[in-house]
N, C-alpha and C positions, 0 to 999 in steps of 0.2 A: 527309163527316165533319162532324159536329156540336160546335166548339170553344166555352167561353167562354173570355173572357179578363176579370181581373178588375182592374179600374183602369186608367183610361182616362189616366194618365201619357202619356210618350215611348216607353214601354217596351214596353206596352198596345198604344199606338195602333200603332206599325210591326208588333209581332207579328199584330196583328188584320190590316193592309192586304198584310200578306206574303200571310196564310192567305185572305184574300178572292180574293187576286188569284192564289191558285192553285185555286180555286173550290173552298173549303173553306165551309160552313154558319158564321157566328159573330154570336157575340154578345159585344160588351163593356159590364161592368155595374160604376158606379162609383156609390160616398156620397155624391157631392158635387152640386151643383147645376151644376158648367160642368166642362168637359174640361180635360186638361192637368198635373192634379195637382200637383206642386210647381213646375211653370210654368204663371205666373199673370202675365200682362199687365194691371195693374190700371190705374184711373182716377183720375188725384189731380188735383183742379181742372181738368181736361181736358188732360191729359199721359197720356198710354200710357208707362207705366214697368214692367220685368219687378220684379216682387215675390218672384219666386223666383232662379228660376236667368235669369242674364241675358247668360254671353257662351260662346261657344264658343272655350275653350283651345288654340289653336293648331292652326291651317287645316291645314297642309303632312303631309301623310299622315294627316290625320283624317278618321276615316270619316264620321263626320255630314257635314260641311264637303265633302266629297266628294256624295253625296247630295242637298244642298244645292247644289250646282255644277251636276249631271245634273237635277235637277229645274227650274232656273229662281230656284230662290229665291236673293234678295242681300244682303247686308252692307257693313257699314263695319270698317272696321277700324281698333281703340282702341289698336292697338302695346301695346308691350310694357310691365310694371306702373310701370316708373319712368319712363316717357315724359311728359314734360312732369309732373313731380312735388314737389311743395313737402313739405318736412321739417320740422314745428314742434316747438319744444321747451315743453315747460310752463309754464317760468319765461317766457318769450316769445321772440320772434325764431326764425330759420331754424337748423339745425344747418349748422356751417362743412362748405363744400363738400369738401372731404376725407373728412368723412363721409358726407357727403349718398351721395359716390360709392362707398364702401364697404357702403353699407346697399344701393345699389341692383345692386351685382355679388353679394351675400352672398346675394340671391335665386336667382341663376342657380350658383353658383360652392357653397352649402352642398348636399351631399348626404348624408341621413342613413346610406344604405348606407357611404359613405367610412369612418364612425365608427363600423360595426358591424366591418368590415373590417379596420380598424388594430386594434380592440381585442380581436377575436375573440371577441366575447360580446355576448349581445342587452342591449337596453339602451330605455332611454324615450329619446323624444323631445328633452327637456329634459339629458339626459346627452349624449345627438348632438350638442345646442347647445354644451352646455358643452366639450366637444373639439375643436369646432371652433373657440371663441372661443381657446380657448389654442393648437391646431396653426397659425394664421393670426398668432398672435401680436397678439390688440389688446388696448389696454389705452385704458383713463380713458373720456371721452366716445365714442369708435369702440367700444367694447365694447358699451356701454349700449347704443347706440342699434341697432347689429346685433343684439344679445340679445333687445331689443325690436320688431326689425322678426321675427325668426325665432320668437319665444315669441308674440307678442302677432298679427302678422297671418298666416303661414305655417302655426304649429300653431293659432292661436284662430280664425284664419279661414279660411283658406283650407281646412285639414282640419278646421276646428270645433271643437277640443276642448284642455285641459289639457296642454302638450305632459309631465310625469307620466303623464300616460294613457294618451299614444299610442303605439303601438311604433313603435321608427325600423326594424327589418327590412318592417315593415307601408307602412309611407311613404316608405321607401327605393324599394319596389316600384314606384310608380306611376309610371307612363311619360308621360313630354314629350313635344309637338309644338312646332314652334317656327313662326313667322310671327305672335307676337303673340297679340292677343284680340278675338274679331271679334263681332259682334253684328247678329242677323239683322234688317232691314227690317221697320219693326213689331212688334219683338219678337217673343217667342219664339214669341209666339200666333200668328205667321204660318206657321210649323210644323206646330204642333199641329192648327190649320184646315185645311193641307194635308193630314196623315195621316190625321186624321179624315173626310176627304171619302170620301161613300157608306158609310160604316160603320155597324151596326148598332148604337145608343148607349144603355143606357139608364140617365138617371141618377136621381140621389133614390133609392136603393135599396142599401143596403146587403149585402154578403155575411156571413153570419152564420155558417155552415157551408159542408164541405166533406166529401163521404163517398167515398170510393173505395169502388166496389162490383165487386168483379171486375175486367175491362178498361174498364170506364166507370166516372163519378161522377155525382154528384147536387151539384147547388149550389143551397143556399138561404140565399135573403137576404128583406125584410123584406118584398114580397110574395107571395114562393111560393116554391115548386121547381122546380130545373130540370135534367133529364137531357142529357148530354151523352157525346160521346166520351174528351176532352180538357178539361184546364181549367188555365191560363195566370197564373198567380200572380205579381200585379206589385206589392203595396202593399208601403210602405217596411219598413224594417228595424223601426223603434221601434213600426208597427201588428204587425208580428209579433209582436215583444218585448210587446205587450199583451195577448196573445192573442184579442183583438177576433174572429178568425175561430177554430171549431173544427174538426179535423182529426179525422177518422175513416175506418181507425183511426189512431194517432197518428203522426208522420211519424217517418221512420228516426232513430234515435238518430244518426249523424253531422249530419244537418240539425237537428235539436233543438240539438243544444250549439252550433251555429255561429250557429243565431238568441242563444241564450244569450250566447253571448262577444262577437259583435258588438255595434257601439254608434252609434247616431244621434247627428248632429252637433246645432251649438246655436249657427247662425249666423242672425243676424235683420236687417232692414231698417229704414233710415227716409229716406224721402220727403222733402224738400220743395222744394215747386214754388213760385219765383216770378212777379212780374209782368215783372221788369226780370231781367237778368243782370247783377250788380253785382260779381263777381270779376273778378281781372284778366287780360286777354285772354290767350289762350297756356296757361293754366292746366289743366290735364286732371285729376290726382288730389293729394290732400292724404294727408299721414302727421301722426298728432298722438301724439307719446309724453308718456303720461302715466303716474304712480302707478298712478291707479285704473280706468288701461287704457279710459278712455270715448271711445266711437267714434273708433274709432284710424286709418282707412281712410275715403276718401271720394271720389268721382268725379263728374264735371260730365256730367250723361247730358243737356243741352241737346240736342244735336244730333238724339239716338236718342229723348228722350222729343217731340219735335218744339214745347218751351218751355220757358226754363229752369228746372233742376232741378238740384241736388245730393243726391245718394244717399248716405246713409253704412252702413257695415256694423257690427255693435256683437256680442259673446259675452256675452248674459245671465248667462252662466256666470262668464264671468272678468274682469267689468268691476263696478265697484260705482256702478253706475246704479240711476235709479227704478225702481221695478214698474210703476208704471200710466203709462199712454198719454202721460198729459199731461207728466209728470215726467221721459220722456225725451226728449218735443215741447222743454222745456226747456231740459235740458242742452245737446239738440243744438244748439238755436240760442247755446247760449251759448259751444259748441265753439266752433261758426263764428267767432264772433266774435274769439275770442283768438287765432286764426290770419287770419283777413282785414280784423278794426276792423267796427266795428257798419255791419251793412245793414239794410234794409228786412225788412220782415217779412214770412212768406211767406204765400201766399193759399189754401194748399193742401196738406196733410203726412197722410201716412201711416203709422204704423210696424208690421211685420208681425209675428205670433207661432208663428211654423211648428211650436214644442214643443207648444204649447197645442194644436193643431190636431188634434183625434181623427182624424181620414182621412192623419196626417204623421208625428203625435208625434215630427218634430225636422227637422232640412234635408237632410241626406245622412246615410249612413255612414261610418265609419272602421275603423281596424283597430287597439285596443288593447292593452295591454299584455297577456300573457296568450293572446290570440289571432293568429291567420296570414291567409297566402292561403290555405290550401286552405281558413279556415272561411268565405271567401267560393266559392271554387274550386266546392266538396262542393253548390252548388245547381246546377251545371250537368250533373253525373254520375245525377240521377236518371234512370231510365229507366223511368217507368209513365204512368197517364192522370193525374198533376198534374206540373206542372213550372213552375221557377218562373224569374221575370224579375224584371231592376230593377238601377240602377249596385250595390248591395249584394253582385250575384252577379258581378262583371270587378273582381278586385284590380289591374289596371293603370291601373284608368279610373273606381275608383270617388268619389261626391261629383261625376261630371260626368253632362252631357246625352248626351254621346257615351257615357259607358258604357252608361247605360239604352238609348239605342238601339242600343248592338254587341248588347245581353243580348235585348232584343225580337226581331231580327235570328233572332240563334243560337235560340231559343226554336223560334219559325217552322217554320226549317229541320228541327229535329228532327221535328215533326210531319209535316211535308213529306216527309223523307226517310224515313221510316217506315211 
């Protein structure tokens, strides 16, 4: 049987090494110039830092993390989000530790389902906040800074998007592991090297089209045709939503509107690497609450990027930063500074644009208001020669590593089992 597989993701790459190694014919064909898609182990002043996705959400019944164990590949593990964590306030100094502790249980302890539950009606994001900040009872400074640890990193980062946007039945859905957050040995690229070994790869080529023709397809991209049995549809939710690929004839109207209602996230990175490690010892992640929401979240990736570094995460969307490179080269460094007193200046900085990126147009998926699980569910029920993969299609798992590779996984198997 003759498969392509289209994007050379996490998603991609497992479905393709499933279907090799049950001696299936394949070929995966990606846009880009290197594998791995929105994991990207980049080079900043010679530090290997994950640029995309960089940790695997909790070990302990995770299937990645599992896989990773049976295969040999290792980790560190970064504990849990408030572990070793400093809480700044804008005006300056630390929030009093009363809060401090309140903001880091309000992580594990808010559940938006709770608030769909009590109220019995669906609701955004930002309404689940709001009933929880009153059903807990906080008031003055403990409000603010839980409102802001839940609006600002929880819906603007960790789900990416306007928690207005987001539906809490949609993010109530997604399921926990627990044991922390672990992060693979060399980054994620050490994955992605793994799955991709002996694969058929071809990249710089874009998919342009896609024809179901009977029990088989035609896929063409930007140097030719190619007939196939099977074809394995991994690029993100927002190249859907572009229509960048054509479909013929057009895909079932349940999967149209669920590309439709679905929504790419709008979380971004910035790098930088120093010469010296100049914070103070002990230190693992920074929370900065601001107004104007600028790089809110930051982590000390020394250890994993193997020289120091500090990571920050930033929502172009919900943060009134600069547009251009330099302007939030800037800020950031001047973030730092109000939170740790002026250091040195770094040798080395990055910052990424995953929206911008025509093979991405955004970081993950979500599930907003408007839309369910089954509009991610409704990609797994297809049953012809296209079928499609990627976290966008596992509402338990989506916006992770581990969903794309449950959906590449399940993909596989179909084909297998058929």
């Amino acid at each position: 049987m003759k498969v392509i597989v289209v994007g050379a993701g996490v998603s991609g790459l497992v479905c393709a090494a499933e279907l090799a190694r049950a001696g299936a014919d394949v070929t995966v064909i990606d846009a880009r110039d290197r594998i791995g898609g929105r994991v990207w182990a980049g080079d900043v002043a010679g530090a290997t830092v994950d640029l995309g996705a960089a940790w695997i959400h909790g070990p302990h019944g995770n299937p990645l993390a599992e896989y990773c164990r049976q295969e040999g590949i290792g980790w560190k593990n970064d504990g849990a989000w408030g572990d070793r964590m400093q809480i700044h306030r804008e005006d300056g100094g630390l929030v009093p530790q009363p809060v401090a502790t309140a903001v880091v249980a309000s992580r594990s302890d808010f559940d938006p389902a709770e608030a769909v539950q009590a109220t019995g009606r669906e609701m955004t994001l930002a309404e689940a906040i709001d009933w929880y900040l009153a059903d807990r009872r906080f008031d003055g400074e403990t409000s603010t800074a839980v409102r802001f640890n839940l609006a600002a990193l929880e819906a603007g980062l960790n789900i990416g998007a306007d928690p207005d946007s987001i539906s809490a039945t949609g993010a109530g859905g997604y399921r926990l592991h627990g044991g922390g957050n672990v992060v693979v040995d060399g980054g994620y690229g050490t994955l992605v090297d793994h799955l991709a070994e002996g694969l058929d790869i071809r990249l710089e080529d874009p998919v342009l089209a896609i024809e179901e023709t009977g029990s088989r397809v035609i896929v063409s991209t930007a140097s030719g045709s190619e007939r196939a049995d099977r074809a394995v549809v991994t690029v993100p939710i927002g190249v859907l939503r572009s229509a960048s690929i054509l479909f013929s004839p057009t895909l079932p109207s349940p999967v149209v509107t669920a590309i439709d209602r679905l929504r790419p996230s709008t979380v971004e990175k910035i790098v930088l690497r120093y010469r010296k490690r100049w914070w103070p010892d002990g230190l693992k992640r920074l929370t900065f609450i601001s107004e104007d929401g600028r790089f809110p979240a930051w982590t000390d990736f020394t250890v994993h990027a193997g020289a120091p570094t500090m990571v920050g995460l930033f929502n172009p969307g919900l943060s009134r930063i600069p547009p251009d490179e330099g302007g939030r080269f800037e800020m950031a460094v001047e973030t730092l500074t109000r939170m740790l007193g002026e250091g040195p200046k770094p040798i080395g900085a990055m910052v990424t644009d995953w929206l911008g990126d025509p093979y991405s147009r955004g970081s993950y998926s979500y599930i907003p208001v408007g839309a369910g699980e089954a509009d991610m569910r409704v990609f797994q029920l297809l049953d012809g020669p296209i079928l499609f993969a990627g976290e966008h299609t596992v509402p338990e798992y989506f916006g992770t590593v581990h969903g794309a590779f449950v959906s590449g996984r399940r993909a596989a198997s179909r084909i297998i089992d058929a």
